[in-house]
Structure formats: C-alpha cells, structure tokens
NUTOR-710348 format. One record per residue (C-alpha): residue number from 1; residue in three letters; x negated, y, z. Coordinates in nm, 4 decimals. Layout:
<nodes>
{node NUM "ALA" {X Y Z}}
...
</nodes>
This chain:
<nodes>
{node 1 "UNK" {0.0000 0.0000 0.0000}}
{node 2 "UNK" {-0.2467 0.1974 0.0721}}
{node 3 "UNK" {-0.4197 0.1617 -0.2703}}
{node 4 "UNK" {-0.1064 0.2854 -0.4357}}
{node 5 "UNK" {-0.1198 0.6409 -0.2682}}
{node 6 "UNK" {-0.4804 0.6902 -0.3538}}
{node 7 "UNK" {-0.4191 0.6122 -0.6567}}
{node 8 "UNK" {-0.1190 0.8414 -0.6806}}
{node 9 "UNK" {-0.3035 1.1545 -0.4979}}
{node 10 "UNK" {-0.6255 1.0731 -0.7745}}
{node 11 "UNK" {-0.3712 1.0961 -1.0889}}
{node 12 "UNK" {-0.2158 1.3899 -0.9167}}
{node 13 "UNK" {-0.5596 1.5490 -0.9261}}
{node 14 "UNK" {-0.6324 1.4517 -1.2573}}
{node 15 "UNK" {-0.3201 1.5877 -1.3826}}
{node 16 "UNK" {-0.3850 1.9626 -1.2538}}
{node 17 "UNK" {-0.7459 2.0050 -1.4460}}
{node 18 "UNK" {-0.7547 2.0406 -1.8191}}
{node 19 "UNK" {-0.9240 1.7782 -2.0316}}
{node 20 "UNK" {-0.8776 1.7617 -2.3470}}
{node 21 "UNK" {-1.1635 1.5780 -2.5240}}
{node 22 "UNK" {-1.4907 1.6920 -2.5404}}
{node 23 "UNK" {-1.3872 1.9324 -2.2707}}
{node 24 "UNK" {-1.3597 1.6695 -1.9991}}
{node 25 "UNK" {-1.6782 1.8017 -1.7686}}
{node 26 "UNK" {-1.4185 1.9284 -1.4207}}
{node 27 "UNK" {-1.2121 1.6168 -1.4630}}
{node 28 "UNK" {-1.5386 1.4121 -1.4619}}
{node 29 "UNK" {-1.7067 1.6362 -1.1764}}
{node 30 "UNK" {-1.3876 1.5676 -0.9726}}
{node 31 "UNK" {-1.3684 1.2213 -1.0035}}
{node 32 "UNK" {-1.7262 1.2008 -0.9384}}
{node 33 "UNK" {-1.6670 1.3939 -0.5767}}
{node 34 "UNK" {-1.3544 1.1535 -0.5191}}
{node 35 "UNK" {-1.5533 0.8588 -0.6249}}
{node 36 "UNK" {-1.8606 0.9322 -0.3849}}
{node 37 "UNK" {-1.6758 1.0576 -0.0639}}
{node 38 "UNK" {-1.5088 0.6991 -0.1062}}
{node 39 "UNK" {-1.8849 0.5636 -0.0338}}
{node 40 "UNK" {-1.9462 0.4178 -0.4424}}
{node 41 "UNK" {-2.2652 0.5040 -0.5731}}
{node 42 "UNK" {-2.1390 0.6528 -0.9294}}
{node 43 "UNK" {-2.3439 0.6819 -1.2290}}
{node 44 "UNK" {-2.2961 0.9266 -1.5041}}
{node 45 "UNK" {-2.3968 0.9948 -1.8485}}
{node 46 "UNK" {-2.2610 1.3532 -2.0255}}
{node 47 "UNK" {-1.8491 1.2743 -1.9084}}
{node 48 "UNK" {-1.8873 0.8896 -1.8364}}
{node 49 "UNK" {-1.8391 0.7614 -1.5203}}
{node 50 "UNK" {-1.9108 0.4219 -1.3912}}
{node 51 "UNK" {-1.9471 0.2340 -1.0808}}
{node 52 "UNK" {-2.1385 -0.1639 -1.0607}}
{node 53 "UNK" {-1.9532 -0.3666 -0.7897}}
{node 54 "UNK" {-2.1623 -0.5003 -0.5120}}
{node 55 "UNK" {-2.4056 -0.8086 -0.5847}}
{node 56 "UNK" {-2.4449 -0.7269 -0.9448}}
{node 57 "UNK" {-2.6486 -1.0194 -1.0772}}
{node 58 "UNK" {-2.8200 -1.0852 -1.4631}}
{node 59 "UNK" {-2.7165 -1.4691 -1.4191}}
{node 60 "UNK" {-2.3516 -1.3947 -1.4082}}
{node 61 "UNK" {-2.1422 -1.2684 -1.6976}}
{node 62 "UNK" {-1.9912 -0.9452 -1.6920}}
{node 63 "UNK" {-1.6610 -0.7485 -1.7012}}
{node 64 "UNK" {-1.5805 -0.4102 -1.7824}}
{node 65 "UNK" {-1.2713 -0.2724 -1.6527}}
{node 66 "UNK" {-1.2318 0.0992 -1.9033}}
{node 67 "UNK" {-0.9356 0.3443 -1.9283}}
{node 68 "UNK" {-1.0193 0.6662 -2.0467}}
{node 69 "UNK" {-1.0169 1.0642 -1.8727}}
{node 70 "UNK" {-0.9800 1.3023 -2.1689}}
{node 71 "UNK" {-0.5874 1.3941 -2.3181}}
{node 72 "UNK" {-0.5001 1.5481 -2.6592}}
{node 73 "UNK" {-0.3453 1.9032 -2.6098}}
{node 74 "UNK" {-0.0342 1.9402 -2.5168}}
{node 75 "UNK" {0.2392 1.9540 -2.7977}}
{node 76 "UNK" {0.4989 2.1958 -2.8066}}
{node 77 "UNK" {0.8400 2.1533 -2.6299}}
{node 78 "UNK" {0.7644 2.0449 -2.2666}}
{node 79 "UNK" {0.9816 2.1744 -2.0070}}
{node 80 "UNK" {0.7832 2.1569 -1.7337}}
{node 81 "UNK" {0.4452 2.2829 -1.6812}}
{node 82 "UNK" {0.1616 2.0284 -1.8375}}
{node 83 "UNK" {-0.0954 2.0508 -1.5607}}
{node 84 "UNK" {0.1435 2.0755 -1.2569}}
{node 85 "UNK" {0.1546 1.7263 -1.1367}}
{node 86 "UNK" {0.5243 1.7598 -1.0595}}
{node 87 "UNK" {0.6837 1.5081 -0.9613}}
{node 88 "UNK" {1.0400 1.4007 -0.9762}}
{node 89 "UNK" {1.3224 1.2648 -0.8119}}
{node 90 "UNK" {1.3939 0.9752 -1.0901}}
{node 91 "UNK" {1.0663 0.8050 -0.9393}}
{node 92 "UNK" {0.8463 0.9908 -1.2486}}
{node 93 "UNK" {0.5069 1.1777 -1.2117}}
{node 94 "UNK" {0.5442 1.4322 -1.5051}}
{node 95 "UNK" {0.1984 1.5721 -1.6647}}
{node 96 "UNK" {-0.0114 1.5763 -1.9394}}
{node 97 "UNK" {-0.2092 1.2358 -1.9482}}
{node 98 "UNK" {-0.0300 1.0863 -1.6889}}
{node 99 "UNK" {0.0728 0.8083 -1.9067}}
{node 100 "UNK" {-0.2174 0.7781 -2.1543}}
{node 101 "UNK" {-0.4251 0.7377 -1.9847}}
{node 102 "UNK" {-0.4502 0.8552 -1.6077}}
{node 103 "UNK" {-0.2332 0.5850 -1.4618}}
{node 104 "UNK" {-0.4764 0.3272 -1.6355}}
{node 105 "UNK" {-0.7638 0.5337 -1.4788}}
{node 106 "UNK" {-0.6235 0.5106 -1.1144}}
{node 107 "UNK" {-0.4880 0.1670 -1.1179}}
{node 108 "UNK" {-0.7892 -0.0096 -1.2826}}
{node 109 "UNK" {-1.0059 0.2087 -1.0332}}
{node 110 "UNK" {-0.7930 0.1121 -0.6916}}
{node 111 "UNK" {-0.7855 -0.2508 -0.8482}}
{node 112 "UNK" {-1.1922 -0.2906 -0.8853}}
{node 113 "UNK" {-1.2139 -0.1578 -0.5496}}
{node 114 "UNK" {-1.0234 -0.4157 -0.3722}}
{node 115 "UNK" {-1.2090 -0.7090 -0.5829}}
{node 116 "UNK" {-1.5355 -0.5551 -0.5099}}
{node 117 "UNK" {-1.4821 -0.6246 -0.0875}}
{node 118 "UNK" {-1.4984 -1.0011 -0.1765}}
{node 119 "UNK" {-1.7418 -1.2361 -0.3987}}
{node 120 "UNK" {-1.6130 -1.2958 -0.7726}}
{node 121 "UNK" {-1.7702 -1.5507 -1.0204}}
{node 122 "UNK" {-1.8473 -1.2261 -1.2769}}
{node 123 "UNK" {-1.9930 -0.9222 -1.2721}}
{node 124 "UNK" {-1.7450 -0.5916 -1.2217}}
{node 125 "UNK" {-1.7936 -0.2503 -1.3872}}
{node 126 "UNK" {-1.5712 -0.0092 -1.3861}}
{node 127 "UNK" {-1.5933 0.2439 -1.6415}}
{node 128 "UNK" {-1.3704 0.5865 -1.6626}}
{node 129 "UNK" {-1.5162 0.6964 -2.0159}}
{node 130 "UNK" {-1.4412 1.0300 -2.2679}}
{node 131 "UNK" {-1.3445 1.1399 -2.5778}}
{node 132 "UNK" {-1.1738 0.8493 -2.6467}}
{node 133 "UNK" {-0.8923 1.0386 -2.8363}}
{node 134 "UNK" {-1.1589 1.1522 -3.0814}}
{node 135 "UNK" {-1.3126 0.8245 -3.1082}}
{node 136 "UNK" {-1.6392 1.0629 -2.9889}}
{node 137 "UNK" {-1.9402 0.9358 -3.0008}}
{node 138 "UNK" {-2.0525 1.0770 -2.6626}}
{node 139 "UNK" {-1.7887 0.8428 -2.5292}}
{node 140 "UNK" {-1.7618 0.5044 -2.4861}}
{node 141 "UNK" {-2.0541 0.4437 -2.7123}}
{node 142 "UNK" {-2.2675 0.6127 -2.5410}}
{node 143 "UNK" {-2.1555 0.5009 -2.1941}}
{node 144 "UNK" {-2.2198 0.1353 -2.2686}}
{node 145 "UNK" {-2.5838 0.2122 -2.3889}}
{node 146 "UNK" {-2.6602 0.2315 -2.0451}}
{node 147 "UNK" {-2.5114 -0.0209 -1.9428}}
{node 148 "UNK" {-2.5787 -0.4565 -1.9222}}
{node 149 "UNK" {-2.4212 -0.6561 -2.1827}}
{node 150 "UNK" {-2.1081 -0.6853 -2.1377}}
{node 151 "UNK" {-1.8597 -0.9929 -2.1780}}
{node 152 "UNK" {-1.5805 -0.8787 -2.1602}}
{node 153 "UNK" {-1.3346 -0.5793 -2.1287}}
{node 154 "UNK" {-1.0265 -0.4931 -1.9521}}
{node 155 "UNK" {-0.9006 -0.1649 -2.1642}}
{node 156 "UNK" {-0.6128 0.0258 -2.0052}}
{node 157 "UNK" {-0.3920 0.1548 -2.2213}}
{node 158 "UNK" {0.0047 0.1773 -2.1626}}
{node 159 "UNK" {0.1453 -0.1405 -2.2976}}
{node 160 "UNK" {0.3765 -0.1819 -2.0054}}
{node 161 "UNK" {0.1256 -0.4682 -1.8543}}
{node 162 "UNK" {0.1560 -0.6823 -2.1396}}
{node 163 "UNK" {-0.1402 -0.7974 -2.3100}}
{node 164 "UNK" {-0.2284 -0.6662 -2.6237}}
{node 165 "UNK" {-0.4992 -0.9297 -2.7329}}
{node 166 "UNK" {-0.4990 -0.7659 -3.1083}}
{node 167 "UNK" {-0.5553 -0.3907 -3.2050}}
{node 168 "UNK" {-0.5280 -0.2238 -3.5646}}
{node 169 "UNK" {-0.8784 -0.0581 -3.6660}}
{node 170 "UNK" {-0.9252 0.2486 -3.9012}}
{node 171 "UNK" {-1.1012 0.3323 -4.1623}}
{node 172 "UNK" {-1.0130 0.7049 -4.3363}}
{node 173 "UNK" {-1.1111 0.7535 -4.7372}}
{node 174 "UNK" {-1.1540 1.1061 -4.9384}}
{node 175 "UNK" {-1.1357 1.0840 -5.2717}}
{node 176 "UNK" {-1.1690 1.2995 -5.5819}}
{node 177 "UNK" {-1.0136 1.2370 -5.9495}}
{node 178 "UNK" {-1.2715 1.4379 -6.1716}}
{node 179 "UNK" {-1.1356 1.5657 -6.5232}}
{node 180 "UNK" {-1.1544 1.8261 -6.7506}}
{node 181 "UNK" {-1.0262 2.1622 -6.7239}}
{node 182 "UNK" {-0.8064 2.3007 -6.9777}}
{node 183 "UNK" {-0.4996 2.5615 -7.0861}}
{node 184 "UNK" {-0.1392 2.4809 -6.9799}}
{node 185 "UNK" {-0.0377 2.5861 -7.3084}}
{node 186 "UNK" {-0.2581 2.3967 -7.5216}}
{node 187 "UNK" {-0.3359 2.0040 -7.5397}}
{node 188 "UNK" {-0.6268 2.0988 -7.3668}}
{node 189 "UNK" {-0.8461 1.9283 -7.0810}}
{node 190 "UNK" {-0.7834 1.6063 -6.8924}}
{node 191 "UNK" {-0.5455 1.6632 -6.6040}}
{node 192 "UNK" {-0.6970 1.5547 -6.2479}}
{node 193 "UNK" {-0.3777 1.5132 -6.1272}}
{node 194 "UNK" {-0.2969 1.2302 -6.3337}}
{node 195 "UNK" {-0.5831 1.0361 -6.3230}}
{node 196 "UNK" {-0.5449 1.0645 -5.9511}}
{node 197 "UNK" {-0.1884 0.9039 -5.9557}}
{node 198 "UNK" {-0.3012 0.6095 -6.1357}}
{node 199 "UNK" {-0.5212 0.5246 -5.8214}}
{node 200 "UNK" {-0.2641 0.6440 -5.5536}}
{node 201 "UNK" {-0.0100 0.3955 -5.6962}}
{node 202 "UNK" {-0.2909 0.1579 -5.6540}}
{node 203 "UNK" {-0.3154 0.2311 -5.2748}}
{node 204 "UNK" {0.0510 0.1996 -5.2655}}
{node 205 "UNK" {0.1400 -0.0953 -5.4315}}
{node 206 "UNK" {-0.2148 -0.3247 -5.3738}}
{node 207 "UNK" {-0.1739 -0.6088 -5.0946}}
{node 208 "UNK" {-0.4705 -0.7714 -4.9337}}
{node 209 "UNK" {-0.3949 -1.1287 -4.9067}}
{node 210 "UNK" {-0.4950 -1.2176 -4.5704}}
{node 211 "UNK" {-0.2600 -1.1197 -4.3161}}
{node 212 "UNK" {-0.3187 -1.1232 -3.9185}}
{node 213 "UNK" {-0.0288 -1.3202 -3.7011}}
{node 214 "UNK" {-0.0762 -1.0488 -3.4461}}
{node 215 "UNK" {-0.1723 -0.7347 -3.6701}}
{node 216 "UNK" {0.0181 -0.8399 -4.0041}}
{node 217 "UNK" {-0.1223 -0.6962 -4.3837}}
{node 218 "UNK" {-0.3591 -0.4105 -4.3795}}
{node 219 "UNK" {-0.1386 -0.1117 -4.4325}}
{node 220 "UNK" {-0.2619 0.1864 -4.6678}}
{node 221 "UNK" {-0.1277 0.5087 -4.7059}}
{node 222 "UNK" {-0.1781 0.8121 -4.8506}}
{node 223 "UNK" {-0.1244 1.0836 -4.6670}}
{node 224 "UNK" {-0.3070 1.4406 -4.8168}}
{node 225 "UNK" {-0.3385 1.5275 -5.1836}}
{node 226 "UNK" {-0.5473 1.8579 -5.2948}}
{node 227 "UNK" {-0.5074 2.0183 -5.6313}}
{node 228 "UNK" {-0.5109 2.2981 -5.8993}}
{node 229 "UNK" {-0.5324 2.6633 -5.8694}}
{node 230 "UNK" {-0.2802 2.8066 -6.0622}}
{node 231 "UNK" {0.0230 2.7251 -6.2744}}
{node 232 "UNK" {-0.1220 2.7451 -6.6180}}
{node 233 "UNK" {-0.4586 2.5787 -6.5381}}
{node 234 "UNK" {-0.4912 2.2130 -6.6127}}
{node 235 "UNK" {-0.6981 2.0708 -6.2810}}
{node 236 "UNK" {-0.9652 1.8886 -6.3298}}
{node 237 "UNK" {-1.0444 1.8091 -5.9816}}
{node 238 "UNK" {-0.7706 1.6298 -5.7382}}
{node 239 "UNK" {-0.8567 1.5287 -5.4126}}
{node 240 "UNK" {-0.6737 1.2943 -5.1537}}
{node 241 "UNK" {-0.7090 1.1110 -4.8597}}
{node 242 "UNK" {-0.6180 0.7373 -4.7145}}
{node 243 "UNK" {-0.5228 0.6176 -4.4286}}
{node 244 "UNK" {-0.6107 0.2132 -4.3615}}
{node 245 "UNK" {-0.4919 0.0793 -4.0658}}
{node 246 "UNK" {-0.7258 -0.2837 -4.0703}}
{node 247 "UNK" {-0.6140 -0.5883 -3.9355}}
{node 248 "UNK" {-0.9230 -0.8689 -3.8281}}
{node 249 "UNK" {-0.9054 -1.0861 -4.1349}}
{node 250 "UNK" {-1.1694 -0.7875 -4.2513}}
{node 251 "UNK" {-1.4498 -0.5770 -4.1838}}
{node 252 "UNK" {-1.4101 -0.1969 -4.2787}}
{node 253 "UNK" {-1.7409 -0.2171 -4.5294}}
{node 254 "UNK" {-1.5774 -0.5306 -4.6491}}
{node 255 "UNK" {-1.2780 -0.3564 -4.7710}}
{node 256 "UNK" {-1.4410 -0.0298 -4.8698}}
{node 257 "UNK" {-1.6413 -0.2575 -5.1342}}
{node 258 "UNK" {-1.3096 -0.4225 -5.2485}}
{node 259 "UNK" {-1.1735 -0.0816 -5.2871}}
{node 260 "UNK" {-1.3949 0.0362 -5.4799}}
{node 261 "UNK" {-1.3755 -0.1938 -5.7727}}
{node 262 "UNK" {-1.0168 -0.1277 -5.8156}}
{node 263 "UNK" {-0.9909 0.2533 -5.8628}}
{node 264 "UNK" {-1.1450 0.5282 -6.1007}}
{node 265 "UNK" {-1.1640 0.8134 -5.8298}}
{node 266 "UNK" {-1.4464 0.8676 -5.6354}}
{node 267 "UNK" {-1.4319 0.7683 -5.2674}}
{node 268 "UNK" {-1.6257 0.8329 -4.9609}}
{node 269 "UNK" {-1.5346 0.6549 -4.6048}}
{node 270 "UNK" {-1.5867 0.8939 -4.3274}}
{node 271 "UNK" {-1.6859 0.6102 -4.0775}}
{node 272 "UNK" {-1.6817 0.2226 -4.0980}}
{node 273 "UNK" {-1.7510 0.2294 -3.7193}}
{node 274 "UNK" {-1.3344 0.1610 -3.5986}}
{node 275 "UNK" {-1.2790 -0.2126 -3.7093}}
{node 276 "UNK" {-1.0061 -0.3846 -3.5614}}
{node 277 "UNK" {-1.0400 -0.6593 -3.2733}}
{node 278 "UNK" {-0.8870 -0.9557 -3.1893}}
{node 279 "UNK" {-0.9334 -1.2315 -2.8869}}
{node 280 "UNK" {-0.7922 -1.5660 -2.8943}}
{node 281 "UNK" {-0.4836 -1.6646 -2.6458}}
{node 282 "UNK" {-0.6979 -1.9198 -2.5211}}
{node 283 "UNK" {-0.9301 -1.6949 -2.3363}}
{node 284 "UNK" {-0.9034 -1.6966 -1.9545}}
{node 285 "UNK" {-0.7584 -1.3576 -1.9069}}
{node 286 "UNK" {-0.5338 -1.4014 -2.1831}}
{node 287 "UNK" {-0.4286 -1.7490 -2.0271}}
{node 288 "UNK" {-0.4030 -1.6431 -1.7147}}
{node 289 "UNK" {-0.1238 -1.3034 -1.8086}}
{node 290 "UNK" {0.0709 -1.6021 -1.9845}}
{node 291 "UNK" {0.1376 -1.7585 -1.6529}}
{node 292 "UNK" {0.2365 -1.4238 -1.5464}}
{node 293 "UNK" {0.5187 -1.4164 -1.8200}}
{node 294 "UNK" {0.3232 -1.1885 -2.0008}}
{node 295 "UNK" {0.3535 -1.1805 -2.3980}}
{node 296 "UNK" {0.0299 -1.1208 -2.6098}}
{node 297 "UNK" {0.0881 -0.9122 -2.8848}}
{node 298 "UNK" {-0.1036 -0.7439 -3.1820}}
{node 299 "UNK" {-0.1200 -0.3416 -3.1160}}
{node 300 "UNK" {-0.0728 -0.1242 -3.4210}}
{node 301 "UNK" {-0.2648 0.2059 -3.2164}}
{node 302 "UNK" {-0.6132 0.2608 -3.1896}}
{node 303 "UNK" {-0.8161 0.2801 -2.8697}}
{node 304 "UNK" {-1.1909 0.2377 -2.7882}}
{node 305 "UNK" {-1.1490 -0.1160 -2.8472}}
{node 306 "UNK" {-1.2223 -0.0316 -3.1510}}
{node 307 "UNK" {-1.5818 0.0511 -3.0194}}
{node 308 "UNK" {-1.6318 -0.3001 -2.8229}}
{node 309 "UNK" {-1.8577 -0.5803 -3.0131}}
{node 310 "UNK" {-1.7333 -0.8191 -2.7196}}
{node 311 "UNK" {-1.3657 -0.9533 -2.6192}}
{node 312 "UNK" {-1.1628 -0.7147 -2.4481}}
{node 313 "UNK" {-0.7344 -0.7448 -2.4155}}
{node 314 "UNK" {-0.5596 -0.3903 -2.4022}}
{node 315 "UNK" {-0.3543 -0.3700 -2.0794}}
{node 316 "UNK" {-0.1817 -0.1126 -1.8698}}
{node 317 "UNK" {0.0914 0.0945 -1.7062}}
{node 318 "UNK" {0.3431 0.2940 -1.8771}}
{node 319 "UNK" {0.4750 0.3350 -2.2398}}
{node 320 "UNK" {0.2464 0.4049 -2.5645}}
{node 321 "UNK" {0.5477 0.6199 -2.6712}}
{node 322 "UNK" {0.5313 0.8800 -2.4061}}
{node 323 "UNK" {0.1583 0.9432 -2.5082}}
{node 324 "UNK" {0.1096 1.2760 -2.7198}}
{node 325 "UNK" {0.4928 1.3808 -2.6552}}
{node 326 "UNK" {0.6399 1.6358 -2.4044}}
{node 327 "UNK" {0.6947 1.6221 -2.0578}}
{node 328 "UNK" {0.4905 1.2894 -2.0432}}
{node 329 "UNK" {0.5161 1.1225 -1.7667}}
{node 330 "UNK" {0.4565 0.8045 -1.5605}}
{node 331 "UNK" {0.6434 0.6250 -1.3067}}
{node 332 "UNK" {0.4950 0.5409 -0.9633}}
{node 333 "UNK" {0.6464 0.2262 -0.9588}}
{node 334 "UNK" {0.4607 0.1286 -1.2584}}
{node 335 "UNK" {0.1149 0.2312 -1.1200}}
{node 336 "UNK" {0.2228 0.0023 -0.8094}}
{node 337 "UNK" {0.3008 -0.3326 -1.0332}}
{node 338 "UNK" {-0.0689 -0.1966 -1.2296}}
{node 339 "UNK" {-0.2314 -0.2528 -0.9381}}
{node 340 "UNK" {-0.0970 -0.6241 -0.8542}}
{node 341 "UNK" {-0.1187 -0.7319 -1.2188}}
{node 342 "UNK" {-0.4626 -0.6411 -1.2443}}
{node 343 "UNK" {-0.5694 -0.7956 -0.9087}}
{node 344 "UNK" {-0.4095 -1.0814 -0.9960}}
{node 345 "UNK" {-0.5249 -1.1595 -1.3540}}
{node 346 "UNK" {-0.9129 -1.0744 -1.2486}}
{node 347 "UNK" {-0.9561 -1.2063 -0.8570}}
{node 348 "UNK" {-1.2086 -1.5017 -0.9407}}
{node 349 "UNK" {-1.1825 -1.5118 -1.3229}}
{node 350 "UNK" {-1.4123 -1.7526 -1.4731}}
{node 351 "UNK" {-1.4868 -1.6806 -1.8039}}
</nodes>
C-alpha cells in the first residue's frame, strides 16, 4: 500500500514540471533527488536515469525494466491545466504524461524496489530513459551504452497490462520524381507530377507477401506530396514522402532494397535504425502473463522497443489512446493493479 502512494506523490511530481523531449533536464534532476533521498545510488547519463539492484552479478542474466520521462506538447483543447496534477473525483489523475508514460515510470520504479529487498535468479535494472517520443538518439541508445548486456526488457507503455509481445517498426522515405520543365500551353516538358503518380500507386497498391500473425502486412502510405510553382509551369520536380509501418518478417534495409527496384523516383530513407520486434509466447515472461489471463498481442505504435537488439514485451498501465490527446489522464487504480502485475510476472523469473 504503501508503494502505491509513492508512486502516486512521484507521478504527481512529474506531472507539474515540463518535459517535453529533449527538454527533460528538471524532470530528470527531480527524479534524481527523489531517487537518492530513497537511499538508491542513481546513475545518469545527459536525461537517463538508472538504478542496478543489489548483488548485481556478470554470471547472471539481466533485465531491464524501461518506461520513459519526456511527453510530446500538449495539444490543443484540454480543459484543465496540463501541468497541474489535478486530480479528480472519478478516481483519475489528469496531466500531461500521466498516461504515456509517467504511470509506467512510477509503477515499474515502486515494483523494482520491492524485488530488489529479496534475492532474484536475474539481474534488475531499472531504467527511466528520454526522448523516447523523438526516437532521440541521446535516449535510450545512449543510456544502454553504459550499461551490461542486457537480456531482456520490460518496456512500459499503456497497454492496459496486457502484453504486447509484437511492435510495428518504421522506416520514413523522401522521394523525388525528376522531369523536364516546360509551358502549360505547349506540349512541352515532362510533367513531375505524373511520373510521380506512377510510383505512388505503386506504394498503394504493392503487398509484401509475408505477413506477421501479431503485426499483419507491412502497411505503406503516402502521406506528403510537394510540387510545382505556378499554374502554367509544367513541374519537373515532385517530391513525396512514405510512411512504412514494418512488421518482423523484414528488416528496414531489407525492404528499402526491395523498394527500390520497383519505382522510377528517387528515394532516400531517413533512418533504418526503428525495425520492428517480436518475442515468442513461449518466453518466460510471456508465459508467465498467460497464466495471469493476459492476452499477447502485436502493437501497431512505436516505442523504444524499436531501439532493443534483445527480447523485451511492451507492458503497462493505462490506455495508448489517451496518449497525445487532451486532458490525459490516468487512473490510480490502474497504477495500483501496475504494481501487482509487475511484481508478480518478475519475482524469481528464470529466463
């Protein structure tokens, strides 16, 4: 009981100071006071916090418990006032990253605590990391350069406690159609525009064959298109952009090259670094949340799972469609069942 008012009075904290990513040094200072008063030796690199559990031994395996401290902005429309930690009578805690992801924060944080008073057959870390919204490099990436390797990772994310043992990666594309400039008037030039259609109805027709049971088909979509400068110009540049949402059956690089055989425009990927993940059901963790009642499923939303190069399940409190709305919120309740879940899925895991 106790562990579920910390965790309520840290969230509350977290709520009232501004940090939005890349901006997340007094959220990260404040946590590091409330970390160390509590008698944890905390380490830090730029924004990244993260504390080793007693007994840390190389011979053991290890697990990384991560949620992450930074928010987007808040959109417009909320009621109430982002940063005010108010909370309401209809058992809510209303503020911006409250749900996504400061309830993750607390609970995984008041969780590792309690397993760290007793022996466990792993390793714990517990790592509160930044810019995850950006997918920043000064985030998780950088966080787990410092650390051991790691095994495996409990992410929390709000997925209502289920288990989300599959996650979506991304890979963005900017292309350009090149042709020939020309006058309106006159069968002149070779018109950008069109050239650039022939691809885009590639991108929205083309179907990868392998398809994920968790993630389904890879899903491409076009979604900004650049062009001309005035009426009785024919372009002869067109520029667009794609967004691929990846399931596991392929590597980003694997389906930039595929991509590129198939269309005439030029294309660039800003980043093959977000690939989607996947772990099995039969993992331990995963095995264990099915005895809980707890349904895997395939997540369609990025996180910094994307980032991991080791099994991790996606797994915490609250809804993923409060996050980046108004008057987000979280309810206490939920933090309390966080708590339990957690305890109970990692007290002596063997992996």
């Amino acid at each position: 009981m106790e562990a579920f008012y910390d965790a309520l009075d840290l969230l509350s904290g977290m709520i009232r100071i501004p940090s939005f990513s890349r901006e997340e040094n007094d959220v990260a200072d404040y946590l590091f006071s409330q970390w160390t008063k509590a008698g944890h030796k905390v380490n830090r690199a730029g924004n990244n916090l993260w504390i080793v559990a007693p007994g840390f031994e190389l011979r053991k395996q290890t697990i990384l418990l991560n949620s992450h401290i930074d928010t987007v902005k808040p959109v417009a429309g909320w009621s109430k006032d982002p940063f005010a930690a108010d909370a309401g009578k209809d058992d809510r805690l209303y503020g911006l990253g409250s749900n996504d992801a400061g309830a993750s924060v607390v609970s995984l944080y008041e969780a590792f605590t309690i397993l760290s008073k007793k022996s466990q057959p792993s390793n714990l870390i517990f790592l509160a990391s930044c810019e995850e919204e950006v997918s920043g490099k000064n985030g998780l990436e950088l966080a787990l350069a410092e650390l051991p390797p790691i095994h495996f990772a409990v992410v929390g994310e709000p997925t209502e406690m289920q288990p989300a043992v599959a996650e979506k990666g991304l890979m963005v594309l900017d292309c350009i159609a090149s042709g020939k400039a020309g006058h309106a008037a006159r069968n002149e030039g070779v018109n950008a525009i069109l050239l650039a259609m022939k691809d885009i109805e590639w991108f929205t027709t083309y179907q990868f064959p392998e398809k994920s049971d968790f993630l389904g088909p890879v899903k491409m979509s076009v979604t900004v298109i650049h062009a001309g400068s005035q009426h009785n110009v024919i372009p002869d540049r067109c520029e667009f952009t794609v967004d691929i949402r990846t399931n596991e059956c392929y590597t980003n690089e694997a389906l930039f090259n595929h991509i590129k055989q198939h269309i005439d425009s030029e294309v660039k990927a800003r980043s093959f670094r977000l690939n989607s993940s996947r772990t099995e059901v039969t993992h331990p963790f995963v095995q264990r949340a099915i005895l809980l009642g707890k349904d895997p499923f395939g997540s369609p939303t990025l996180s910094d799972q994307a980032l991991m190069r080791f099994p991790s399940v996606k797994i915490g409190p609250g809804k993923s469609s409060r996050s980046h709305t108004a008057d987000e919120f979280i309810c206490p309740s939920e933090i309390r069942e966080a708590i339990d879940t957690y305890i109970r899925l990692l007290d002596g895991l063997q992996l």
